[in-house]
C-alpha atoms as an extended CHARMM CRD file, in Angstrom:
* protein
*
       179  EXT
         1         1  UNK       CA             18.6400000000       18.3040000000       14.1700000000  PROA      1               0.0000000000
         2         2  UNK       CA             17.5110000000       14.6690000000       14.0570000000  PROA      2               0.0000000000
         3         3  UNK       CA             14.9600000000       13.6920000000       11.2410000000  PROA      3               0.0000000000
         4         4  UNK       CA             13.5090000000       10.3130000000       10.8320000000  PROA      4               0.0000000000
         5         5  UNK       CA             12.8100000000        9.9950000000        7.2780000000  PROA      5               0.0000000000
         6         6  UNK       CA              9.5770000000        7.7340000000        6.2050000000  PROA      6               0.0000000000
         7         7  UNK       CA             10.0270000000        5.5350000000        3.6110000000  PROA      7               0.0000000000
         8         8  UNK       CA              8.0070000000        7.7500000000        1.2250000000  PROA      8               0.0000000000
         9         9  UNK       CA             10.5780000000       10.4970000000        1.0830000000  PROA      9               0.0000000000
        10        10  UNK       CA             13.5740000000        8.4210000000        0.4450000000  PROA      10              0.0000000000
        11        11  UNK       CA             11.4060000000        6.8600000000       -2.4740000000  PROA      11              0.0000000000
        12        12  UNK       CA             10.9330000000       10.3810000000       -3.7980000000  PROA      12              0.0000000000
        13        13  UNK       CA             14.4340000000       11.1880000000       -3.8260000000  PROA      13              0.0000000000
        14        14  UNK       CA             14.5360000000        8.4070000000       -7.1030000000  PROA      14              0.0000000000
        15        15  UNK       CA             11.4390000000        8.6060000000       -8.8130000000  PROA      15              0.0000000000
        16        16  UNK       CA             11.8220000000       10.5920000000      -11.8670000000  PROA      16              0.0000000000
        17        17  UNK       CA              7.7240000000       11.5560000000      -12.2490000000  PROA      17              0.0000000000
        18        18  UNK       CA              7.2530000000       14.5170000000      -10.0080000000  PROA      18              0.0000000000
        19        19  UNK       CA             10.8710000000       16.6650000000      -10.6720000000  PROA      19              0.0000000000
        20        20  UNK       CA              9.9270000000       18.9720000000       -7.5070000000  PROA      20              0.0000000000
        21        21  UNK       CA              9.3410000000       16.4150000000       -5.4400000000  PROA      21              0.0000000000
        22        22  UNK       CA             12.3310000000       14.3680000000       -6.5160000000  PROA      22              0.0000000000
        23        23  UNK       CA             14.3200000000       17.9250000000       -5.9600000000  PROA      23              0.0000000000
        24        24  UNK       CA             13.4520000000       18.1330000000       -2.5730000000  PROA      24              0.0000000000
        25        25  UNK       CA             13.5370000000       14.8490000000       -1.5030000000  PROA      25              0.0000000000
        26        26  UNK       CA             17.2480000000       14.7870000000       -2.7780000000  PROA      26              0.0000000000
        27        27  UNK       CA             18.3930000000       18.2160000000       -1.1220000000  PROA      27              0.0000000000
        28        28  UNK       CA             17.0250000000       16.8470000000        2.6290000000  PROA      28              0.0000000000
        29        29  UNK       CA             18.5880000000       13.3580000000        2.2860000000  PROA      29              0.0000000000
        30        30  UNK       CA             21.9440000000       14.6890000000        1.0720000000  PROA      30              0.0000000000
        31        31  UNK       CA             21.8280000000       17.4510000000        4.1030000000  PROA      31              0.0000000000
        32        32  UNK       CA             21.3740000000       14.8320000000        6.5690000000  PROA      32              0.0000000000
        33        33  UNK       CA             23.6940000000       12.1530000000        5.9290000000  PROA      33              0.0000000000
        34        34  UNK       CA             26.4550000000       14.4860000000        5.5040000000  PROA      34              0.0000000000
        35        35  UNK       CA             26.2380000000       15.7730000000        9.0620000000  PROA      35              0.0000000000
        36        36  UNK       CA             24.7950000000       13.3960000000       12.1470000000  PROA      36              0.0000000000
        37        37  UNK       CA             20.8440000000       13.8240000000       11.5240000000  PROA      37              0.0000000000
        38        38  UNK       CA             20.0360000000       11.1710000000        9.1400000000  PROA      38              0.0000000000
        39        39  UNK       CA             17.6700000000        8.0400000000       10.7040000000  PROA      39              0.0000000000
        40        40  UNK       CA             15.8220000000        5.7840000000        9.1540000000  PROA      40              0.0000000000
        41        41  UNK       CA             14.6330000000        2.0360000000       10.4290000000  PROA      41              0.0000000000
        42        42  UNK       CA             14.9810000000       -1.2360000000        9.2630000000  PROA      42              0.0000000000
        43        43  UNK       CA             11.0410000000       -1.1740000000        8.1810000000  PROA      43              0.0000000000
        44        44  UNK       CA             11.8010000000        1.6270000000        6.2470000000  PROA      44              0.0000000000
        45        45  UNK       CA             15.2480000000        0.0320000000        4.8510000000  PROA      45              0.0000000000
        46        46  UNK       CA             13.3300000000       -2.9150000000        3.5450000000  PROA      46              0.0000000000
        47        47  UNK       CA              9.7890000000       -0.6490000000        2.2970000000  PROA      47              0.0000000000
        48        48  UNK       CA             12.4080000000        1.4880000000        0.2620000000  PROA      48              0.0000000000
        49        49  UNK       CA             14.2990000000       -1.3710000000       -1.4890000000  PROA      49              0.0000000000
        50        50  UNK       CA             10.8350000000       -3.5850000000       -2.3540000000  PROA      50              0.0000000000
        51        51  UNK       CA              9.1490000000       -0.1130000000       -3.7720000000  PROA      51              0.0000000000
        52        52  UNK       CA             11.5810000000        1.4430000000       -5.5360000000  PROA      52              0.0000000000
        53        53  UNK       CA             12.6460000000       -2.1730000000       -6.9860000000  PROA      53              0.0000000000
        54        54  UNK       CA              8.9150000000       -3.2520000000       -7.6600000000  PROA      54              0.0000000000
        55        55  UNK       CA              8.2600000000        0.4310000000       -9.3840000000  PROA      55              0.0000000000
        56        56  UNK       CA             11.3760000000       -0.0820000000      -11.7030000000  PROA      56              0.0000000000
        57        57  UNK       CA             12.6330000000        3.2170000000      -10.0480000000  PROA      57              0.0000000000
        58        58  UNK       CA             16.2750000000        2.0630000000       -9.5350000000  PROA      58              0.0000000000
        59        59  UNK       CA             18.0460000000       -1.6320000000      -10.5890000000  PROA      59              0.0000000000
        60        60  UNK       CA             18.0730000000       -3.8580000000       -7.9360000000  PROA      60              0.0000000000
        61        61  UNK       CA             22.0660000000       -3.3430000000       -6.6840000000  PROA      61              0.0000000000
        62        62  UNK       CA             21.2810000000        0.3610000000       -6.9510000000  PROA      62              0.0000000000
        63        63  UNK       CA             18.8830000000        0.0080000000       -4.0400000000  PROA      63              0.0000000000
        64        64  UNK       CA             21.1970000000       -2.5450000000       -2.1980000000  PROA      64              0.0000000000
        65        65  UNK       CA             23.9630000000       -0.0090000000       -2.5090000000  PROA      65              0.0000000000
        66        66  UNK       CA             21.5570000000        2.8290000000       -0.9770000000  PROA      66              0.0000000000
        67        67  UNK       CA             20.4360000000        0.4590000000        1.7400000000  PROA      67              0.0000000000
        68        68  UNK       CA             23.6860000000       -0.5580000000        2.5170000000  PROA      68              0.0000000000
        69        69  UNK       CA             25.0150000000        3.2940000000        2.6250000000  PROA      69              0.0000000000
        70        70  UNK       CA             22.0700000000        4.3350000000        4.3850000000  PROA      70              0.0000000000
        71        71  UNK       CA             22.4130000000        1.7330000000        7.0890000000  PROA      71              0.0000000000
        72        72  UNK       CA             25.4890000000        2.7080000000        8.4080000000  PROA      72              0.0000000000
        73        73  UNK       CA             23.7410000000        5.7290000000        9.9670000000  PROA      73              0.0000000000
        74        74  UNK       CA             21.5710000000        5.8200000000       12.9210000000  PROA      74              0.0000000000
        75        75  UNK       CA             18.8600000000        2.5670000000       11.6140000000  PROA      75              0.0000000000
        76        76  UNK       CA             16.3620000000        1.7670000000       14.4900000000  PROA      76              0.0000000000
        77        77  UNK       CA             15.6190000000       -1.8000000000       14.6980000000  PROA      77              0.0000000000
        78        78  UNK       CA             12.3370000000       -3.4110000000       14.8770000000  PROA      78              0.0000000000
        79        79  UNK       CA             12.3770000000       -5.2340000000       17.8870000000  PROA      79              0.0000000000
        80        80  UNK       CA              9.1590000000       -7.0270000000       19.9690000000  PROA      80              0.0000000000
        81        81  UNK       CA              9.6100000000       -3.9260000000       22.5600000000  PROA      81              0.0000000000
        82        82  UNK       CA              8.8070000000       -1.5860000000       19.5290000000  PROA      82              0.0000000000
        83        83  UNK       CA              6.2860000000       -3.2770000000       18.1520000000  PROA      83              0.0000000000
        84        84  UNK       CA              4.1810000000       -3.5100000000       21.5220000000  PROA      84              0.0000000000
        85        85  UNK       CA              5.0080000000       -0.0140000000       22.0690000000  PROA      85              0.0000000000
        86        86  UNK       CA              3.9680000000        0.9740000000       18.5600000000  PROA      86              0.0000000000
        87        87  UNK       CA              0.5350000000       -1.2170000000       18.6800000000  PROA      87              0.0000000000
        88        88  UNK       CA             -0.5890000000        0.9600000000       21.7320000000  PROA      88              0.0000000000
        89        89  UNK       CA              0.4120000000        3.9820000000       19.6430000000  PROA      89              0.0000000000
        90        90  UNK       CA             -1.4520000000        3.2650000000       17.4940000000  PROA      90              0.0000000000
        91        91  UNK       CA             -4.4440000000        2.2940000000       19.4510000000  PROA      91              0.0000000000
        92        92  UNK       CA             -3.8470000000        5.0920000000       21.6590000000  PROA      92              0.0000000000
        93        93  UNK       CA             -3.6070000000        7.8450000000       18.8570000000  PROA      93              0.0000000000
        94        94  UNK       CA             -5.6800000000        6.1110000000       15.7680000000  PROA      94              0.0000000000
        95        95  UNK       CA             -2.9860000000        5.9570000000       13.5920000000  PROA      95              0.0000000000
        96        96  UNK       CA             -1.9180000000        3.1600000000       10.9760000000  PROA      96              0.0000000000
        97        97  UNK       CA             -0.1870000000        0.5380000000       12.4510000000  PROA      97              0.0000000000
        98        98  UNK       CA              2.6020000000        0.6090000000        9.9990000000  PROA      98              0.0000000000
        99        99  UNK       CA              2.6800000000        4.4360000000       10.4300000000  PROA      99              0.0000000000
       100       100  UNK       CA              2.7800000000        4.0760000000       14.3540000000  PROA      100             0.0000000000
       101       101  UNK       CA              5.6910000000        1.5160000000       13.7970000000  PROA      101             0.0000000000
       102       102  UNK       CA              7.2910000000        4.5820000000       12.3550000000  PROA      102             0.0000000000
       103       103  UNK       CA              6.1390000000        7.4330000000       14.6740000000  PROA      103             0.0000000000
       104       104  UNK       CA              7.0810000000        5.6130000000       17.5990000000  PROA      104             0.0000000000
       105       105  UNK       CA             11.0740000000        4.3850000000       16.1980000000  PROA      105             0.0000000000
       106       106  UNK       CA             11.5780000000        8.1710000000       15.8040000000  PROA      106             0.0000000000
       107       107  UNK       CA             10.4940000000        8.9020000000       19.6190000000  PROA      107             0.0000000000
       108       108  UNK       CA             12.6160000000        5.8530000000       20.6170000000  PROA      108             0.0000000000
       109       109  UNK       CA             15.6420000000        7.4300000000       19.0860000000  PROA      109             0.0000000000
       110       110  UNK       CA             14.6000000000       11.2820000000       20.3740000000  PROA      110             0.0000000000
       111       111  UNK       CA             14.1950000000       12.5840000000       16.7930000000  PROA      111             0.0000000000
       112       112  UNK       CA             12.7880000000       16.5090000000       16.2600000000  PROA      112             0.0000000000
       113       113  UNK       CA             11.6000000000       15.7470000000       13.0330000000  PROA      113             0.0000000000
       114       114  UNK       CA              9.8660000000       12.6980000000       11.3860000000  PROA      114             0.0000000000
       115       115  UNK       CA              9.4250000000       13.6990000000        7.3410000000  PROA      115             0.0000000000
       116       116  UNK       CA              6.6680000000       12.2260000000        5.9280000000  PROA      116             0.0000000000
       117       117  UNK       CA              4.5060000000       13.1380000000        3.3010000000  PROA      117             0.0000000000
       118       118  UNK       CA              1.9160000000       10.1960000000        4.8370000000  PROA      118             0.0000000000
       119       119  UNK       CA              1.0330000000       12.0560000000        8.0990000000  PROA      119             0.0000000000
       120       120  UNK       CA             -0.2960000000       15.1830000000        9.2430000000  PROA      120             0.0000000000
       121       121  UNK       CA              1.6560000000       17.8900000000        8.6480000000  PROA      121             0.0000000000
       122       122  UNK       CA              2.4970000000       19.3510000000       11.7730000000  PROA      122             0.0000000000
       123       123  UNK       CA              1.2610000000       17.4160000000       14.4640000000  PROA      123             0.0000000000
       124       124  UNK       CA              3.4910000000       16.5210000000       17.5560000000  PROA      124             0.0000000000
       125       125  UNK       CA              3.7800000000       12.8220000000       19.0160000000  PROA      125             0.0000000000
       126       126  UNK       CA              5.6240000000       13.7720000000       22.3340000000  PROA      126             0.0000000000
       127       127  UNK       CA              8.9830000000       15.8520000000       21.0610000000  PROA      127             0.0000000000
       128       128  UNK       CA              8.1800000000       14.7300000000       17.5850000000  PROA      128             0.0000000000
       129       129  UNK       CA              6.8340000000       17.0340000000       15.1160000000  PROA      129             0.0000000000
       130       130  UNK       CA              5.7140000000       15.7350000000       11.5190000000  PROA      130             0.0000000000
       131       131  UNK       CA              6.7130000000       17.9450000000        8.8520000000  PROA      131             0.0000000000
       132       132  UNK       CA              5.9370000000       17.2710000000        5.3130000000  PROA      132             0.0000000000
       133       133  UNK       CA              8.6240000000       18.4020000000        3.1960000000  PROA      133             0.0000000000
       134       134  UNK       CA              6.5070000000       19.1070000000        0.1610000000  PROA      134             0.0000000000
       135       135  UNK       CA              3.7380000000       21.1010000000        1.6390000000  PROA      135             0.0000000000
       136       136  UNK       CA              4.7380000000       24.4850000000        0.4260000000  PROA      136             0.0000000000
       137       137  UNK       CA              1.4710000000       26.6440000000        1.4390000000  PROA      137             0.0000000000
       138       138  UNK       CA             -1.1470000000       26.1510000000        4.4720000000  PROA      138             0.0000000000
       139       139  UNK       CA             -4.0030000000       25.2420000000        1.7240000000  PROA      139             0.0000000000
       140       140  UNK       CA             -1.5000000000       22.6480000000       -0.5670000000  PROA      140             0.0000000000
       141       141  UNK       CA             -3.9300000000       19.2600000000       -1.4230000000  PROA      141             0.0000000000
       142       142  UNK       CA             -2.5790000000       15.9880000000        0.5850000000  PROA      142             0.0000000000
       143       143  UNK       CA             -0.1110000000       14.5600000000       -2.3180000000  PROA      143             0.0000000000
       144       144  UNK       CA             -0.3620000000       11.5200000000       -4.0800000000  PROA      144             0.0000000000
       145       145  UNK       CA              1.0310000000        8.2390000000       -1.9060000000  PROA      145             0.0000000000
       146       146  UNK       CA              4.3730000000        7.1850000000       -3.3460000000  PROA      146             0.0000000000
       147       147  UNK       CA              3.0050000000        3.6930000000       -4.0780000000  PROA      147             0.0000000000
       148       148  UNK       CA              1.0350000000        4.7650000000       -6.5900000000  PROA      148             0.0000000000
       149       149  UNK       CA              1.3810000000        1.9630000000       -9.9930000000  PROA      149             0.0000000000
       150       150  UNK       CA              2.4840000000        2.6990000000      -13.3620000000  PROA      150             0.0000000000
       151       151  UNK       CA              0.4520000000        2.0290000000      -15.8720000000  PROA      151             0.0000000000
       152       152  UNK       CA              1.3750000000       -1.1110000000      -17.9460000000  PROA      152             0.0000000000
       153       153  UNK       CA              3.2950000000       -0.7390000000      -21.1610000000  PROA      153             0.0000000000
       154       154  UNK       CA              5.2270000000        2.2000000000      -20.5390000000  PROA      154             0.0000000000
       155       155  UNK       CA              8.7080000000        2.1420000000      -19.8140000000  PROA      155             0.0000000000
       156       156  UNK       CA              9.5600000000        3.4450000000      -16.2580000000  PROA      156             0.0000000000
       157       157  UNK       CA             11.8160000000        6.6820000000      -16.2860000000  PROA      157             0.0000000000
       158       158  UNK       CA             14.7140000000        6.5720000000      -14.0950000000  PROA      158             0.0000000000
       159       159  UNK       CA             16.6810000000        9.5610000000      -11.8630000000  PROA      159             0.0000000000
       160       160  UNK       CA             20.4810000000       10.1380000000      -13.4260000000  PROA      160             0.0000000000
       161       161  UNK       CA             22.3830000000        7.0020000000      -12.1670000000  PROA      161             0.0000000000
       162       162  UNK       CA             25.1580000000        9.8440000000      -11.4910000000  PROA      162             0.0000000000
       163       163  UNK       CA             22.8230000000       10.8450000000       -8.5310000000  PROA      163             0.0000000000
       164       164  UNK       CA             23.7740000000        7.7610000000       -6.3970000000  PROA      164             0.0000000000
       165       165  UNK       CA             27.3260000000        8.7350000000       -6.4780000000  PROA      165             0.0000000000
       166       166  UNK       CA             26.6850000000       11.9420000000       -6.4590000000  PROA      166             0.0000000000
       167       167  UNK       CA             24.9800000000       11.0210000000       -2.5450000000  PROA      167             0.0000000000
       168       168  UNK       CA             27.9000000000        8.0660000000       -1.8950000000  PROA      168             0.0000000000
       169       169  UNK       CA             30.7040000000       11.3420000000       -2.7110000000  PROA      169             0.0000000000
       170       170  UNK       CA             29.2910000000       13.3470000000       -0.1810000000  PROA      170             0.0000000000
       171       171  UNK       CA             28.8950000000       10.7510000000        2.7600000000  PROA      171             0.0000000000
       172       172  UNK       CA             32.2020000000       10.0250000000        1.9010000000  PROA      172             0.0000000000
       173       173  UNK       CA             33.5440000000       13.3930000000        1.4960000000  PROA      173             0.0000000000
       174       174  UNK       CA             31.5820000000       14.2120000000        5.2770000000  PROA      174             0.0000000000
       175       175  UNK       CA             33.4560000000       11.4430000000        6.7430000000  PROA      175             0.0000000000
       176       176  UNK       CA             36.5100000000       11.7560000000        5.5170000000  PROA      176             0.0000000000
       177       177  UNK       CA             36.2090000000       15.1680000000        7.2140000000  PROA      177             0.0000000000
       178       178  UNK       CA             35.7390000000       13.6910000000       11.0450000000  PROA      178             0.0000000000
       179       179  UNK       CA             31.8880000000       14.1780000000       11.2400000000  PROA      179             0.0000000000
């Protein structure tokens, strides 16, 4: 299976605040890139290194070295063709531009799933379905946006560094075995 993974879910997979969250985020971005259903964009490349550098949730090489991994899967590139295609999406369908920059990358690339925890939780755009990883029953409250600030003063809390190579072993360890 194919899922596009918004930025917000990736950021969730470091941020050391919600521990379910984190959890889950972790377990469906380590299924994916060990097998062929990990993709991501270069928008959401670049929205997951600036937040998760700007929130203090990982050092700045840590997020390089994530980008960097997570780029040598399936990235679709913003390109003037998705960006016109993605402005009448979003006129079309009343959704954020930014999210329609998203929505319509995954149906470029013929993803069944795009996780997000920003959209509505099953709806289709063509194949697409949106799936929310967190929602865990039919009456859960719409979650808290991952760019949510700290407040001032406190120290930031970080995920286990070993986490990130915990992640890099297991892409490796997938490719080493022919996938």
């Amino acid at each position: 299976m194919r899922q596009f993974f918004d930025t917000n879910v990736l950021v969730y997979a470091y941020d050391a605040d919600d521990a379910i969250k984190r959890d889950i985020a972790r377990t469906r971005v380590q299924e994916a890139t060990t097998g062929d259903g990990f993709v991501i964009s270069t928008q959401v490349l670049a929205e997951f290194y600036a937040t998760t550098t700007r929130r203090r949730l990982l050092a700045p090489v840590e997020a390089f070295d994530l980008v960097s991994l997570w780029s040598d899967h399936d990235t679709v590139p913003s390109t003037p063709d998705l960006i016109l295609r993605a402005i009448a999406l979003h006129q079309e369908h009343s959704v954020a531009f930014w999210d329609a920059l998203i929505i319509q990358a995954a149906i470029d690339v013929r993803c069944d799933v795009l996780l997000s925890e920003d959209l509505q939780h099953g709806r289709h755009f063509g194949a697409v379905e949106i799936c929310n990883p967190f929602v865990t029953g039919a009456h859960e409250q719409q979650a808290t946006r991952y760019g949510v600030r700290r407040i001032k003063g406190l120290v930031p809390k970080r995920p286990r560094p070993v986490a990130i190579a915990e992640m890099k072993a297991a892409i490796r360890r997938s490719r080493s075995r022919g996938r």
